[in-house]
C-alpha positions as CSV (number, residue, x, y, z in Angstrom):
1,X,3.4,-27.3,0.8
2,X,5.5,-26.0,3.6
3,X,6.0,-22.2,3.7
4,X,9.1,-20.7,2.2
5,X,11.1,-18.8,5.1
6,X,13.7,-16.3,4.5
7,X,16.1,-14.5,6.7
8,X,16.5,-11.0,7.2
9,X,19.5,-9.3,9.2
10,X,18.9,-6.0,10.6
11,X,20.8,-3.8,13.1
12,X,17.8,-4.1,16.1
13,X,17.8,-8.5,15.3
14,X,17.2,-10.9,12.8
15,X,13.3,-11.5,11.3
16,X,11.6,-14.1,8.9
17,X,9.7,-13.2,6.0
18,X,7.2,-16.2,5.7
19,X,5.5,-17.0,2.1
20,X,2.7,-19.5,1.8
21,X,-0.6,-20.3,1.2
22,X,-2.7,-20.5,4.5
23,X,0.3,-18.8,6.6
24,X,-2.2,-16.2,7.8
25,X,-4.1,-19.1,9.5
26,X,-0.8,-19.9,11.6
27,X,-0.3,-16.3,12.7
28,X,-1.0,-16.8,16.1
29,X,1.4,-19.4,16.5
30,X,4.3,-17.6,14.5
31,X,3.6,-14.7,16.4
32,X,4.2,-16.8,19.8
33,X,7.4,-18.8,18.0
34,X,9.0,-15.6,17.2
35,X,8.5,-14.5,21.0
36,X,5.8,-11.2,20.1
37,X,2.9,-11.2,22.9
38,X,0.9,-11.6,24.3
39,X,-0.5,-8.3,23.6
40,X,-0.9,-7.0,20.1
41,X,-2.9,-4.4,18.2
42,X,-3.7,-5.1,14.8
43,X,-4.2,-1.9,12.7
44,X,-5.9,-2.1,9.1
45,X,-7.7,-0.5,6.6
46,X,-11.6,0.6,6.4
47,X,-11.0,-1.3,2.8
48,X,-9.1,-4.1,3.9
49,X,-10.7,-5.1,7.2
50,X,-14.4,-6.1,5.8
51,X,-12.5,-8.7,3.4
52,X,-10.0,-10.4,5.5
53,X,-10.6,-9.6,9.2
54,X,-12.6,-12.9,10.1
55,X,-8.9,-14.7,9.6
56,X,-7.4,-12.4,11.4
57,X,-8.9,-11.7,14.7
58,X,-7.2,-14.7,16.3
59,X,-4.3,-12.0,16.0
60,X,-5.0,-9.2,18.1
61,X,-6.1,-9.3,21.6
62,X,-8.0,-6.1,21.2
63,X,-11.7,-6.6,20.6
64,X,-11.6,-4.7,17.3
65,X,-8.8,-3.7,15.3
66,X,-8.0,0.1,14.6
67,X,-9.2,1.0,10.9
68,X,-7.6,3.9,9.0
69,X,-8.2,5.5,5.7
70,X,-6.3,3.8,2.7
71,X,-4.7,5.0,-0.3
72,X,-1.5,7.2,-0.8
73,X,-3.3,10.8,-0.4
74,X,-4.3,9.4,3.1
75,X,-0.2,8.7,3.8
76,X,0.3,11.1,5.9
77,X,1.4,12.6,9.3
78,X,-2.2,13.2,10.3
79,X,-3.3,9.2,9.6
80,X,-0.1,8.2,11.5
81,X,-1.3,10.7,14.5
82,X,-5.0,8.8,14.5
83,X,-2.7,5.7,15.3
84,X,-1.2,7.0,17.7
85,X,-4.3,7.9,19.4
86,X,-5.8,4.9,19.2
87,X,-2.5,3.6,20.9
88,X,-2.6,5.3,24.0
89,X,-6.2,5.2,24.1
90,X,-5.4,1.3,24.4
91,X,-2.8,2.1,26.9
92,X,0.1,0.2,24.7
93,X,2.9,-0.3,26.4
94,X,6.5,-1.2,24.6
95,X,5.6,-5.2,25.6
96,X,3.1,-3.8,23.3
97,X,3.1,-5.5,19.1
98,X,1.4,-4.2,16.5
99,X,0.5,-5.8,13.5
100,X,-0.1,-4.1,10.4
101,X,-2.8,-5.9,8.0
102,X,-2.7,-4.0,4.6
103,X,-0.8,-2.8,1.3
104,X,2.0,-0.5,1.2
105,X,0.5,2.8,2.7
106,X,-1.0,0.8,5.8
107,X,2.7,-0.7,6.2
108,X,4.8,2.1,5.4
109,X,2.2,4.7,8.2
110,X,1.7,2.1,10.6
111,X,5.3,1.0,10.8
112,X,5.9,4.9,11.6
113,X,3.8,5.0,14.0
114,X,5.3,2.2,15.8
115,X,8.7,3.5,15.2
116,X,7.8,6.8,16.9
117,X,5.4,5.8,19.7
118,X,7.2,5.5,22.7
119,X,10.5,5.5,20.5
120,X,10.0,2.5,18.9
121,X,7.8,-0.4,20.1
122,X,7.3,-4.1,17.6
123,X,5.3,-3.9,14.2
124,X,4.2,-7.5,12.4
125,X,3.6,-7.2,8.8
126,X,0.9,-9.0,7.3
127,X,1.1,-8.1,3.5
128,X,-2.3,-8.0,1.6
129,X,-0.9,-6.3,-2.0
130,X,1.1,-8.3,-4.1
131,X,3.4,-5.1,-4.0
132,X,3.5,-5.1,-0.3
133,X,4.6,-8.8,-0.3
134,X,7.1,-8.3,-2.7
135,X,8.7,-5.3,-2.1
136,X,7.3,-2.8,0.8
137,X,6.9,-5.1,3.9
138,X,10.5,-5.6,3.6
139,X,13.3,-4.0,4.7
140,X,12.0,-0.9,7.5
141,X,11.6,1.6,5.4
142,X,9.0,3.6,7.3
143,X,7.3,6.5,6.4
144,X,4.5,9.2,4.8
145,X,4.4,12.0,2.5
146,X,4.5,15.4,2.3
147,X,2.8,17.6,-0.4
148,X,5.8,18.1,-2.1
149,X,7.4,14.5,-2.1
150,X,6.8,11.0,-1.5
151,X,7.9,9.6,2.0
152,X,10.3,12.4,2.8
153,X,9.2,11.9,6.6
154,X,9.7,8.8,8.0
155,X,12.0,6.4,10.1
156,X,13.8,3.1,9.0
157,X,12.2,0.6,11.5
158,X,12.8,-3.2,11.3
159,X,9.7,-5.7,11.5
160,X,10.3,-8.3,13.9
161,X,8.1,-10.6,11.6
162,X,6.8,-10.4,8.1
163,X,4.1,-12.9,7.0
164,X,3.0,-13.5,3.2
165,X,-0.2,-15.5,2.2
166,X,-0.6,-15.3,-1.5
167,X,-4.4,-16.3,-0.6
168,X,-5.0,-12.8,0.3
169,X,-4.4,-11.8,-3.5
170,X,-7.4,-13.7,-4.3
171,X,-9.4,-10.0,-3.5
172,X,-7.5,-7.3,-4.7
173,X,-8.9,-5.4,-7.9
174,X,-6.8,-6.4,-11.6
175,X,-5.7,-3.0,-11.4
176,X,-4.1,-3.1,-8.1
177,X,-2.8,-6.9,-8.8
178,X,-1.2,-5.6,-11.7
179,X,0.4,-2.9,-9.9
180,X,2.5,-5.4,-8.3
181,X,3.9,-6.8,-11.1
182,X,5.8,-4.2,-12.0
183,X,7.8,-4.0,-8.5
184,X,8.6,-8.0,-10.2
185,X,9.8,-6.4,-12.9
186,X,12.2,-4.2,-11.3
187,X,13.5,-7.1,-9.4
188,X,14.0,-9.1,-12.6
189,X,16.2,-5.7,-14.1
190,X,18.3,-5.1,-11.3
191,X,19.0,-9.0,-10.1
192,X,17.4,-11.4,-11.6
193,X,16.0,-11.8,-15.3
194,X,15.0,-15.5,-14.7
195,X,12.0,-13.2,-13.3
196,X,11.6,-11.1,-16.8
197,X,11.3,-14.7,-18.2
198,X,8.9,-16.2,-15.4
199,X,7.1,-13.0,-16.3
200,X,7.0,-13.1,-20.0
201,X,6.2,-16.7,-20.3
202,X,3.0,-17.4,-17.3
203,X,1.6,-14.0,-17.6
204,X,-1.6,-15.6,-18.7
205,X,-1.5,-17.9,-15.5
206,X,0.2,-15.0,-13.3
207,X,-2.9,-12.5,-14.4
208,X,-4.9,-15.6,-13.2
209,X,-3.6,-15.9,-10.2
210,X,-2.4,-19.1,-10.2
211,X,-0.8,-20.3,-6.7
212,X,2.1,-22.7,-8.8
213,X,2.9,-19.1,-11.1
214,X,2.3,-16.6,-8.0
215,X,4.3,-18.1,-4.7
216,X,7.8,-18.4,-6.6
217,X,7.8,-14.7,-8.4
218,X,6.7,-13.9,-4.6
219,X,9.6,-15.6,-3.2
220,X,11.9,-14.9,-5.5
221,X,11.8,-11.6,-5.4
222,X,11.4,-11.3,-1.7
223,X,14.9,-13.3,-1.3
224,X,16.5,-10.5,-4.0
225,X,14.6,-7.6,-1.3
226,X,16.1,-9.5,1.9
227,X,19.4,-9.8,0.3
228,X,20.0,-6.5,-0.8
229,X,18.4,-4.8,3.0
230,X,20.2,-7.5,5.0
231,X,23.7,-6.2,3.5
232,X,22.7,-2.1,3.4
233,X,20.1,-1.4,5.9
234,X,20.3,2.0,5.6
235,X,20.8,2.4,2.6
236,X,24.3,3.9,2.0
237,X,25.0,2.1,-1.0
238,X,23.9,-1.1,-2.6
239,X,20.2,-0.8,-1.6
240,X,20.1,2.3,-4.0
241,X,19.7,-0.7,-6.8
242,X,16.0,-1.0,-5.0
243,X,15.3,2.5,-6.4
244,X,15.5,1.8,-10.3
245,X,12.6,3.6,-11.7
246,X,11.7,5.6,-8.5
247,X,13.2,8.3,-9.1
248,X,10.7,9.3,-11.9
249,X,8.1,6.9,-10.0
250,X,8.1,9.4,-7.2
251,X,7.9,12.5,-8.9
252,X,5.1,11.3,-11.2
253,X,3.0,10.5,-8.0
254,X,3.8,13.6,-6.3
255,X,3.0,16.1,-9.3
256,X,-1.0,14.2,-9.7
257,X,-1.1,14.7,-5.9
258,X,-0.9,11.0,-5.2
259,X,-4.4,10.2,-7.0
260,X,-3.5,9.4,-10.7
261,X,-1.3,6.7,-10.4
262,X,-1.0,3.5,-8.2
263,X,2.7,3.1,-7.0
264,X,3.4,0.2,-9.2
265,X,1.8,1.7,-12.1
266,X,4.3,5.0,-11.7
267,X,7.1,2.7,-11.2
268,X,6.2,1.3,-14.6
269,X,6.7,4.7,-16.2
270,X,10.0,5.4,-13.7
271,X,11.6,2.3,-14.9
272,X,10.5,2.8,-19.1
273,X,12.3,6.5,-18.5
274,X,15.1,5.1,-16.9
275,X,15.6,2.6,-19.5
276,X,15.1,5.1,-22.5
277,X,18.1,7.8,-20.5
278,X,20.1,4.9,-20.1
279,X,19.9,4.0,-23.9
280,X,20.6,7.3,-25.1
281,X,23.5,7.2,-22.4
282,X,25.0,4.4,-23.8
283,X,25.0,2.3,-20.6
284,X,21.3,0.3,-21.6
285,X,21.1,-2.2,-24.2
286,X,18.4,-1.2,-26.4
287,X,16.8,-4.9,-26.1
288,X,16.3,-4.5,-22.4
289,X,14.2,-1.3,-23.2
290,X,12.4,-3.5,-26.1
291,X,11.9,-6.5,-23.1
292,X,10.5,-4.9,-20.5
293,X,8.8,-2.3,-22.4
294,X,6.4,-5.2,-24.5
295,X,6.3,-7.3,-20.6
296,X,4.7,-3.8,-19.4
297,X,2.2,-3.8,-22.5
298,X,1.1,-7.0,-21.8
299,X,-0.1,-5.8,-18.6
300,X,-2.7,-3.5,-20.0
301,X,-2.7,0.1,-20.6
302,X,-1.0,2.6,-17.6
303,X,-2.9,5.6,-16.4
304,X,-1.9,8.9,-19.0
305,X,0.8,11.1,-18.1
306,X,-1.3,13.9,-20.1
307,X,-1.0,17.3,-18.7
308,X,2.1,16.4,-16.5
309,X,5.1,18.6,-17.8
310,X,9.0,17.9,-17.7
311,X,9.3,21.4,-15.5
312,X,6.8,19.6,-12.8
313,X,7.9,16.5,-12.7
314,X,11.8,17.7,-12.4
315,X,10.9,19.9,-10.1
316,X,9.5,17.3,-8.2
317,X,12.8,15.2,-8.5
318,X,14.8,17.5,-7.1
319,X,13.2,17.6,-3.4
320,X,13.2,13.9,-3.8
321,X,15.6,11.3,-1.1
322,X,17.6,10.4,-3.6
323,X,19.6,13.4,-3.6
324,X,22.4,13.4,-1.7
325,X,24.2,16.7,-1.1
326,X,22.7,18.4,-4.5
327,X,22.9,15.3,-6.4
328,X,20.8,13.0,-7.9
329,X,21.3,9.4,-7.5
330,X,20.0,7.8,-11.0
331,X,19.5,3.9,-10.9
332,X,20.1,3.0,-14.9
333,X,20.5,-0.5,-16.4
334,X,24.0,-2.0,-17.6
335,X,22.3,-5.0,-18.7
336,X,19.5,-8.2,-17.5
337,X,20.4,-8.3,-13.8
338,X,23.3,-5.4,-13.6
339,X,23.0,-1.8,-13.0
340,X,25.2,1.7,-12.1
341,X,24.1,4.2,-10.1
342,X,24.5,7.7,-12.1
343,X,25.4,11.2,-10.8
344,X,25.7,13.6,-13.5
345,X,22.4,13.3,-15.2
346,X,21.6,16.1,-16.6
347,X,18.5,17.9,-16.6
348,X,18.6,17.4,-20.2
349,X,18.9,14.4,-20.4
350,X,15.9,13.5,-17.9
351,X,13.8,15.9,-20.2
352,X,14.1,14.1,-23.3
353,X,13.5,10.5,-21.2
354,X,9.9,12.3,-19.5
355,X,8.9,13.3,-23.2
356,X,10.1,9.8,-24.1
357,X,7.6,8.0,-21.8
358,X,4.5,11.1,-23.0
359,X,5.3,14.0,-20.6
360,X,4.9,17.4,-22.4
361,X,7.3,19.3,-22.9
């Protein structure tokens, strides 16, 4: 089957986000089509590297890639700084691509560091989560964390190409496949439900990893991601919908010091307490709560939120990049597909939702 190719606009140019089976294989020659060379640097991880670098090192031009710890603790300025090292060890110039092999963290810290060496020089992404594909690699949201918040230091820096092989999934642990999913399911709230019920009716064959169940919840929710980046950028308005559930996501992450929770599976527990605050709002039908809440049961049991309190995760909220001038931008659901952005949540009401979803009080 031919790839699926998808247009994204951003202020610095226009890029592709390629979706297929084999794609990887035909890196070197998107790379060329899309004008990036002839040098490039591929960066990875120490995880990632041993199970996929054969295909890749048609790639990169450097005899071995640069390999950097994974995981979210490891998303950080100092990672980002051994990048840079390696960088002008190389002697990269801004003719200079590199090309970031890995999930989320490896985009999000290698696309900063190409954003802030020499002031921006070309980043690739080459997707190898089924989050990453879906939602991160998308869009140029850069960035690392600090101890107190997720990715409160970072840069919004377009990709000039984004390639998505759903081969790649073949290797990634059920937990962290699952993870993914529930970035899908976000997608399927705030846009497009035909994806709660491609979710709810192949989950056996999605869970399999069957290509003909996989590639379209891939595409379709990278078409929702491009949309929605291509018209806000920056988001300064509609790409606030991308956010539903990561408000409490975040904060969940942040309080366990990045180690409890992968991202997807705290964006599970974001989107179940942004669903229950929305119900008791008034705004949420209860049957969306009911919907996604049995989808995210069929997905096996989420890591406990025991020992997390209301204080620490709100706490946590409030040094999060949502807030705009003092207030809190809540993502809640109007309906399958439709959602409002709230601003005068109440502290209240966000503690009942956290001891909704198990927090303690």
């Amino acid at each position: 089957m031919e790839p699926t190719r998808i247009g994204v606009t951003a202020a610095a140019g226009a890029y592709s986000v390629i979706i297929g089976a084999g794609v990887i294989d035909a890196l070197p020659t998107e790379l060329e089509a899309a004008g990036l060379g002839p040098r490039r640097i591929v960066v990875s991880s120490k995880r990632v590297w041993p199970l996929h670098g054969k295909r890749f090192r048609r790639a990169g031009t450097e005899r071995s890639p640069v390999l950097v710890d994974d995981g979210e603790r490891y998303k950080i300025i100092g990672t980002v700084g051994k990048v840079h090292d390696a960088l002008v060890k190389a002697k990269a110039d801004r003719s200079t691509v590199v090309i970031a092999v890995g999930g989320g963290v490896i985009g999000d810290l290698v696309g900063f560091a190409a954003a802030t060496y020499l002031r921006g020089i070309r980043v690739v992404h080459v997707p190898t989560t089924l989050l990453a594909q879906v939602d991160s690699a998308i869009g140029g949201k850069t960035g690392v964390n600090h101890r107190l918040g997720k990715n409160l230091i970072g840069a919004f820096h377009a990709p000039s190409l984004v390639v998505a092989d759903p081969i790649v999934l073949d290797t990634l642990p059920p937990r962290e496949y699952r993870a993914g999913l529930y970035e899908v399911i976000k997608y399927g709230v705030i846009s497009d439900p035909s994806l709660l019920d491609h979710l709810r009716t192949n989950l056996a064959a999605i869970l399999a990893r069957a290509a003909d169940a996989v590639a379209p919840m891939v595409a379709t929710s990278c078409r929702i991601k491009a949309a929605v980046v291509s018209a806000d950028e920056r988001e300064s308005g509609l790409r606030r919908i991308l956010n539903f559930g990561h408000t409490v996501g975040h904060a969940l992450e942040a309080a366990t010091g990045y180690r409890r929770f992968r991202h997807g599976e705290a964006i599970g527990y974001g989107m179940l307490a942004a669903l229950r605050l929305g119900v008791a709002r008034g705004v949420t039908p209860p049957a969306l709560l009911d919907e996604v809440q049995a989808i995210i049961t069929r997905l096996g049991a989420l890591p406990p939120v025991s020992g997390i309190s209301t204080k620490t995760a709100i706490a946590a909220m409030g040094r999060d990049k949502k807030v705009v001038a003092g207030t809190l931008h809540f993502v809640a659901a109007t309906g399958r597909g439709r959602t409002t952005t709230l601003t005068d949540v109440t502290a209240a009401e966000i503690r009942a939702a956290l001891k909704g979803i198990g927090l303690k009080a």
